[in-house]
VEXZA-361627 format. One record per atom (N, C-alpha, C): residue number from 0; atom name; x, y, z negated. Coordinates in nm, 2 decimals. Layout:
<rs>
+------+------+--------+--------+--------+
| resi | name |      X |      Y |      Z |
+------+------+--------+--------+--------+
|  NUM |   CA |      X |      Y |      Z |
...
+------+------+--------+--------+--------+
</rs>
This chain:
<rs>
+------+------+--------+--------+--------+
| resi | name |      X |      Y |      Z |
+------+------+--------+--------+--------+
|    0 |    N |   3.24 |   3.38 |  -1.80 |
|    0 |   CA |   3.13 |   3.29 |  -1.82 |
|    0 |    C |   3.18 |   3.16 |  -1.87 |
|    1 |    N |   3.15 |   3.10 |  -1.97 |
|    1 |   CA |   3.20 |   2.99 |  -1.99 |
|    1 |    C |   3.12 |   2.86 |  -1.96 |
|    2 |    N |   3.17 |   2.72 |  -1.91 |
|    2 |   CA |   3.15 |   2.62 |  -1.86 |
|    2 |    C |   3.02 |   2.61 |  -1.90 |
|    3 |    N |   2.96 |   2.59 |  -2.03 |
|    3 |   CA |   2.88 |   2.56 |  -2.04 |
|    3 |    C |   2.75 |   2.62 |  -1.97 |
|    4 |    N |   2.77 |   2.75 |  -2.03 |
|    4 |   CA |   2.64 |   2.85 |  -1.94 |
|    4 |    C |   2.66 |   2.86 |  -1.83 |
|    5 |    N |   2.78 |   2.83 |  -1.76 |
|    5 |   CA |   2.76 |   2.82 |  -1.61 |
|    5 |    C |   2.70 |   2.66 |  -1.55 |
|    6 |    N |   2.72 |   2.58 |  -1.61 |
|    6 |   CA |   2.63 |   2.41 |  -1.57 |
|    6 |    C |   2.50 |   2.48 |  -1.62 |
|    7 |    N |   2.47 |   2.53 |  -1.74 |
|    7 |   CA |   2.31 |   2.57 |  -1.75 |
|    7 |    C |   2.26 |   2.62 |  -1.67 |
|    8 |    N |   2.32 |   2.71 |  -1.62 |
|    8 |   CA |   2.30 |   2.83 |  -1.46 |
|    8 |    C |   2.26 |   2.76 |  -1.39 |
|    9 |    N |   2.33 |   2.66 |  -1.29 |
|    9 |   CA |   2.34 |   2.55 |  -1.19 |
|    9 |    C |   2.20 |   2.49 |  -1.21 |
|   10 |    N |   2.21 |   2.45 |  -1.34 |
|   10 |   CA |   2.08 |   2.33 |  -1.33 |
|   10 |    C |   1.96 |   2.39 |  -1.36 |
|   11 |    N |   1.92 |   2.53 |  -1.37 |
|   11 |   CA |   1.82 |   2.59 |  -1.41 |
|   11 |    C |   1.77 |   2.62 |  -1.21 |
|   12 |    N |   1.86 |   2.60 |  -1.13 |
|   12 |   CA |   1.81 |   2.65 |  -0.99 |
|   12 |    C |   1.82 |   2.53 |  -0.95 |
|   13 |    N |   1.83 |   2.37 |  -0.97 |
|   13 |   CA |   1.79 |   2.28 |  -0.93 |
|   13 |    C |   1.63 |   2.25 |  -0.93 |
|   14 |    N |   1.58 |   2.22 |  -0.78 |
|   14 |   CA |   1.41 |   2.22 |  -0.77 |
|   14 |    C |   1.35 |   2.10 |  -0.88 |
|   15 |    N |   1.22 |   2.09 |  -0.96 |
|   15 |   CA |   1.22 |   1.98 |  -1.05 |
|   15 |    C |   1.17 |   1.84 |  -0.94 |
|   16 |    N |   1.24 |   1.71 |  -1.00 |
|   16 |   CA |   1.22 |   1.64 |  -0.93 |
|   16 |    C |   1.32 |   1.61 |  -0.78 |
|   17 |    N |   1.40 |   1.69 |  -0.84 |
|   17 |   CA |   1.54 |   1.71 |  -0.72 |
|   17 |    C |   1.57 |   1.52 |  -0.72 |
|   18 |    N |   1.62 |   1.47 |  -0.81 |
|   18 |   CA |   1.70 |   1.42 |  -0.84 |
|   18 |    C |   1.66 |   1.23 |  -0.83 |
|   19 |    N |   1.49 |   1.26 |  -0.78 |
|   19 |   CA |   1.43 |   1.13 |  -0.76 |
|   19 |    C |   1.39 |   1.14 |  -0.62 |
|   20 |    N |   1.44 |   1.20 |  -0.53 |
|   20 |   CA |   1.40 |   1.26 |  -0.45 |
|   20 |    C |   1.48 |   1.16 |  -0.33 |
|   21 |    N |   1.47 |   1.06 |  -0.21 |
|   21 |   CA |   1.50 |   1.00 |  -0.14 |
|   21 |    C |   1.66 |   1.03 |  -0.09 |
|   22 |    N |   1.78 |   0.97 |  -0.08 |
|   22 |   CA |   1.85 |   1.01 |  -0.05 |
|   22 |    C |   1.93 |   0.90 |   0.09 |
|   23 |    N |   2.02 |   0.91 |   0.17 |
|   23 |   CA |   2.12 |   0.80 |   0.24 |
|   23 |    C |   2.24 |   0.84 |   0.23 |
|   24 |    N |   2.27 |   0.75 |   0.20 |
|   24 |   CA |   2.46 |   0.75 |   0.22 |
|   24 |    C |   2.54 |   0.64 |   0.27 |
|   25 |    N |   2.59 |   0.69 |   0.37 |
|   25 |   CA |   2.70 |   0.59 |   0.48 |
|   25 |    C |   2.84 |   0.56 |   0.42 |
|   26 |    N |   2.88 |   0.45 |   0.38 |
|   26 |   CA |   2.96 |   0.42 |   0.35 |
|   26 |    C |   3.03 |   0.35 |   0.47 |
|   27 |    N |   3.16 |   0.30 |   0.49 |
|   27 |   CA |   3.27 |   0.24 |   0.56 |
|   27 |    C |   3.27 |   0.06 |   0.53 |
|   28 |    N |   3.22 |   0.01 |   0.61 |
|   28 |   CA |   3.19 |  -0.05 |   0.71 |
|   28 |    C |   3.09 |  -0.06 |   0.77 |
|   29 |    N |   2.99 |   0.05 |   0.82 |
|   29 |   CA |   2.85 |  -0.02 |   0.85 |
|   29 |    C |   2.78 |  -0.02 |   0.71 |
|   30 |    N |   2.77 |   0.01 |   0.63 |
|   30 |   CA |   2.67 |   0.02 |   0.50 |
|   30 |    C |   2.64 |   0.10 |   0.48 |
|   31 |    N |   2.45 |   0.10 |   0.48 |
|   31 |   CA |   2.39 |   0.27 |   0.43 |
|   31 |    C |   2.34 |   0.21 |   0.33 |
|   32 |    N |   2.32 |   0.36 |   0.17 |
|   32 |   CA |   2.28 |   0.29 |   0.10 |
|   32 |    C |   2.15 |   0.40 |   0.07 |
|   33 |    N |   2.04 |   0.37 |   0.04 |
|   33 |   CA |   1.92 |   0.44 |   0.00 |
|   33 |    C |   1.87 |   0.39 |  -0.13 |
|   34 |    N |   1.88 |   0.56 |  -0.20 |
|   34 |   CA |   1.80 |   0.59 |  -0.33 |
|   34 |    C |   1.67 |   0.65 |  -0.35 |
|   35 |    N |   1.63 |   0.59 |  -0.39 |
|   35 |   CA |   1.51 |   0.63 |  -0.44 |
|   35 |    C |   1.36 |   0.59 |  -0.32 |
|   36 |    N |   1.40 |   0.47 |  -0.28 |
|   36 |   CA |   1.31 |   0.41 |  -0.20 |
|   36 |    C |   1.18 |   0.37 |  -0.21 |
|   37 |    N |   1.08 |   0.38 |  -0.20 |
|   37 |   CA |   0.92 |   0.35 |  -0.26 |
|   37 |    C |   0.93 |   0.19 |  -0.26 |
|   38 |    N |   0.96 |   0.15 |  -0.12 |
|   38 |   CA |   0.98 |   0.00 |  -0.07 |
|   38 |    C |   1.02 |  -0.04 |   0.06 |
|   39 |    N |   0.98 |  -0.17 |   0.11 |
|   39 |   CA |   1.04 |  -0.20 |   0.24 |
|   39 |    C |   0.95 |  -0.23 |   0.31 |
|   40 |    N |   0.89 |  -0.18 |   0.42 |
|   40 |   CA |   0.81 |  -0.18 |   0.49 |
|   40 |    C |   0.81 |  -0.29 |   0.60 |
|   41 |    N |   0.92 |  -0.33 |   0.68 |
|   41 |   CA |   0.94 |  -0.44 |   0.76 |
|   41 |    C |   1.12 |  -0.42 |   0.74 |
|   42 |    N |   1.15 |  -0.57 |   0.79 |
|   42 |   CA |   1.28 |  -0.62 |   0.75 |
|   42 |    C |   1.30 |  -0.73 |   0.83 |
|   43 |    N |   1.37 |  -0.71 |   0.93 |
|   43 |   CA |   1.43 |  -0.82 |   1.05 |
|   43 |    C |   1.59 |  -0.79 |   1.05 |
|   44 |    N |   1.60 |  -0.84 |   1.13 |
|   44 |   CA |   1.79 |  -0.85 |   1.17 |
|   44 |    C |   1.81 |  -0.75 |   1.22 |
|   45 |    N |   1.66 |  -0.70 |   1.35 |
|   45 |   CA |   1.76 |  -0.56 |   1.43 |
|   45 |    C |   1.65 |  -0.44 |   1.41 |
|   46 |    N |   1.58 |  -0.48 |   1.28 |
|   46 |   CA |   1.46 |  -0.33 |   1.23 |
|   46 |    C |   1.46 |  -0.38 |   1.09 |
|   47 |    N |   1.49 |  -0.25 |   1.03 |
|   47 |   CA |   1.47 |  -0.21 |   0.86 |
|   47 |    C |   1.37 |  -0.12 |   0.84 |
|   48 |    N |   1.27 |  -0.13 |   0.82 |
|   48 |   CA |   1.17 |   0.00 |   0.81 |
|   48 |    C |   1.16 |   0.01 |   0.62 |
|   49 |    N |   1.18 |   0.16 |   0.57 |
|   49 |   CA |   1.17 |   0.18 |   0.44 |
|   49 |    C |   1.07 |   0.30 |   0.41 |
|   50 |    N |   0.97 |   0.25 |   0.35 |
|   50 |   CA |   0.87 |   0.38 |   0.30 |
|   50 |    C |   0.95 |   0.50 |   0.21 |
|   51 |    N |   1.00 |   0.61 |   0.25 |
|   51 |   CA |   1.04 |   0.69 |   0.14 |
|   51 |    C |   0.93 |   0.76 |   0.06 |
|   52 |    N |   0.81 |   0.77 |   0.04 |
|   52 |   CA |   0.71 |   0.85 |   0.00 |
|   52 |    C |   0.63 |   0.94 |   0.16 |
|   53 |    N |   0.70 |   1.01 |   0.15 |
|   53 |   CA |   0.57 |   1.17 |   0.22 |
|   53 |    C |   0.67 |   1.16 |   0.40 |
|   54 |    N |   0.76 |   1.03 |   0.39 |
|   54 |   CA |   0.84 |   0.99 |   0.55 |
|   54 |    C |   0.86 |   0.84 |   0.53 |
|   55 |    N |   0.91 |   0.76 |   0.64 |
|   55 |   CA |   0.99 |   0.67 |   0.66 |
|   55 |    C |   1.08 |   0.69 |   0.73 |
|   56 |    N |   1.19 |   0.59 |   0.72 |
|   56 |   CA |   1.27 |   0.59 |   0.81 |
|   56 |    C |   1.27 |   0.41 |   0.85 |
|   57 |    N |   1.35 |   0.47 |   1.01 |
|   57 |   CA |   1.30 |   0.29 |   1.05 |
|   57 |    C |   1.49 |   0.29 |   1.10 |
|   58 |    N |   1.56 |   0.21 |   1.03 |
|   58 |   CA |   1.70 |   0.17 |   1.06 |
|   58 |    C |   1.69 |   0.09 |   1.19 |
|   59 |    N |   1.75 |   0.06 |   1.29 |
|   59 |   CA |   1.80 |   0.00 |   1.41 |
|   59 |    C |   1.93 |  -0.06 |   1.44 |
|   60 |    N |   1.97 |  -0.19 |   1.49 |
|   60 |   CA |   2.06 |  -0.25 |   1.48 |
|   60 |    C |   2.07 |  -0.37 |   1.50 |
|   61 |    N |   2.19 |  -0.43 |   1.50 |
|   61 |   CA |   2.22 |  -0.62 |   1.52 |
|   61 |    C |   2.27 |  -0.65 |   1.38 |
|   62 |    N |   2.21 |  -0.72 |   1.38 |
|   62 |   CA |   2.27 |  -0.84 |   1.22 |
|   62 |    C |   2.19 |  -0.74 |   1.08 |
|   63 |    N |   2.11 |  -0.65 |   1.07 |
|   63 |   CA |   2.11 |  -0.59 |   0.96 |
|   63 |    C |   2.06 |  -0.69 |   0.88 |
|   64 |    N |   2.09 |  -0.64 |   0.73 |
|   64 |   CA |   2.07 |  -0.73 |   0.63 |
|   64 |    C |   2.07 |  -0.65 |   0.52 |
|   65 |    N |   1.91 |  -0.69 |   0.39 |
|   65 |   CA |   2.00 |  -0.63 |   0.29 |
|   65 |    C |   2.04 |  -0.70 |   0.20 |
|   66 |    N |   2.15 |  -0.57 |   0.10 |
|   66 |   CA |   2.26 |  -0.68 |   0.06 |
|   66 |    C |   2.20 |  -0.64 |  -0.08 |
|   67 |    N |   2.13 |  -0.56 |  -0.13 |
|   67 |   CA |   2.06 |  -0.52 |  -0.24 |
|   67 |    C |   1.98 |  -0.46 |  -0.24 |
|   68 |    N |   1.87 |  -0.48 |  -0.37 |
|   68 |   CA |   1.73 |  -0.41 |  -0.38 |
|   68 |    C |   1.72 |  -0.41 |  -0.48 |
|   69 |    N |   1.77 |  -0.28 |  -0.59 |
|   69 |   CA |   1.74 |  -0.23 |  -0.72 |
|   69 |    C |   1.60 |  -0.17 |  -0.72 |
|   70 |    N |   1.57 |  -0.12 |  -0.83 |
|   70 |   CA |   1.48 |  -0.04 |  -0.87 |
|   70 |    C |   1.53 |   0.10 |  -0.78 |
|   71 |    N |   1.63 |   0.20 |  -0.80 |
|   71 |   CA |   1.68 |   0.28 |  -0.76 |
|   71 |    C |   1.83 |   0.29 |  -0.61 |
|   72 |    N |   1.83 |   0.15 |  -0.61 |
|   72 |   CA |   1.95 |   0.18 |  -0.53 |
|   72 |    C |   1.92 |   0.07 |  -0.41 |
|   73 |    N |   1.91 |   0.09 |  -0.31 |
|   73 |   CA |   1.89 |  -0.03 |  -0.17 |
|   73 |    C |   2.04 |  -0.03 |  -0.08 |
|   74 |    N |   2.09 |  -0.13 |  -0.03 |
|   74 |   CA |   2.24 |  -0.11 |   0.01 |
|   74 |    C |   2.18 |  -0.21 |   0.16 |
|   75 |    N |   2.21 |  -0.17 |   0.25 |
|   75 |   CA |   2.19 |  -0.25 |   0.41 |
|   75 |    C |   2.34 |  -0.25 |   0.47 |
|   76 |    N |   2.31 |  -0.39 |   0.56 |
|   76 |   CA |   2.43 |  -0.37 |   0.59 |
|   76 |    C |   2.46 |  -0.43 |   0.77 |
|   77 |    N |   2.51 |  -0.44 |   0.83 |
|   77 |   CA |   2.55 |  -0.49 |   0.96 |
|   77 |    C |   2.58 |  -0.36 |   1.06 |
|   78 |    N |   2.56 |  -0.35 |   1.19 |
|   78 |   CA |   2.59 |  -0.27 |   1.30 |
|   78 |    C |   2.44 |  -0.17 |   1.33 |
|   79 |    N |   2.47 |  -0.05 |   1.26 |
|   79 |   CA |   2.36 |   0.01 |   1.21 |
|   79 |    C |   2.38 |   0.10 |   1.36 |
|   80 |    N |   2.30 |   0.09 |   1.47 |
|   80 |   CA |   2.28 |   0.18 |   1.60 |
|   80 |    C |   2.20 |   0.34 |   1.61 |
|   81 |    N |   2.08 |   0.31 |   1.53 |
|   81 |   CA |   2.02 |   0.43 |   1.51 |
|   81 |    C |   1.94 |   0.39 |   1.40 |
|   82 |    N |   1.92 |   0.56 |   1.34 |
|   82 |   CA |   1.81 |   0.51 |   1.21 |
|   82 |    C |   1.74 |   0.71 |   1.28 |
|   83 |    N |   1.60 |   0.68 |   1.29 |
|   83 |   CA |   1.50 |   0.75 |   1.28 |
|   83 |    C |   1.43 |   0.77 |   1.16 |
|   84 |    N |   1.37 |   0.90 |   1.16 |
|   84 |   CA |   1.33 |   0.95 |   1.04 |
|   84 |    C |   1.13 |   0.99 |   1.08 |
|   85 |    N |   1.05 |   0.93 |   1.02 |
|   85 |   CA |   0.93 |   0.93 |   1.08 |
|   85 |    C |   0.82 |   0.98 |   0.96 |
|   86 |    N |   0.77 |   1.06 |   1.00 |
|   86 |   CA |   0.68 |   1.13 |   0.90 |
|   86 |    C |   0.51 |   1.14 |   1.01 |
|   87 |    N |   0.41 |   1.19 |   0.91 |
|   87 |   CA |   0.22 |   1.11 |   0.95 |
|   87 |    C |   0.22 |   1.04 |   0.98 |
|   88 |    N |   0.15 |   1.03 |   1.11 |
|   88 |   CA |   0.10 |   0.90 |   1.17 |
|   88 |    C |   0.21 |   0.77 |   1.20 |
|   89 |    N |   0.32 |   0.84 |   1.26 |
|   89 |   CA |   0.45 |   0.75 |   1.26 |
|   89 |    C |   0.47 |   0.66 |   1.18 |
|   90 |    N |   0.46 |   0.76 |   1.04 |
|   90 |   CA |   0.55 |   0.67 |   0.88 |
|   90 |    C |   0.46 |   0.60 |   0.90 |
|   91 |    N |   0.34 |   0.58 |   0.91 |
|   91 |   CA |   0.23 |   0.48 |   0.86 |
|   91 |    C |   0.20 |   0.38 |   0.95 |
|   92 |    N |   0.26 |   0.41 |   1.06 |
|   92 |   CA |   0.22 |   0.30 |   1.15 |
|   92 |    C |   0.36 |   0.19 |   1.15 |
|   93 |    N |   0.32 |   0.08 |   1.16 |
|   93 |   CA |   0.39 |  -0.02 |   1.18 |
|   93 |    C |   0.43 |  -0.10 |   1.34 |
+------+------+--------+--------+--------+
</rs>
């Protein structure tokens, strides 16, 4: 099989809309960063709440801060304790 038709393979079994699809990733020091964020729902020093679409998640911690807010890319940063993941009534409540 050569490279090509095997990347065509791969990407023909990716779901559509894979790829806008909310993501997190923990970087080294304390930095999570989230893609594809709708917005920020509440933002203090020791609560980050972020609308992902169809969930939120609500970040927990001392000093959090964010350190960016692209279109596509959100970067938080401080002593991140717990982050919950909240979907219906949850996501929507504040």
């Amino acid at each position: 099989m050569s490279k090509k038709s095997s990347s065509r393979q791969i990407s023909s079994h990716v779901p559509a809309g894979f790829y806008f699809r909310p993501r997190l990733h923990f970087t080294f020091p304390g930095e999570l960063e989230v893609e594809n964020c709708k917005g920020i729902l509440l933002c203090t020093s020791q609560m980050i709440r972020l609308d992902l679409g169809k969930q939120a998640v609500l970040v927990r911690g001392d000093e959090l801060r964010l350190l960016s807010a692209q279109k596509r890319l959100l970067r938080i940063c401080g002593q991140i304790i717990s982050i919950e993941f909240l979907s219906g009534e949850e996501a929507s409540v504040l």
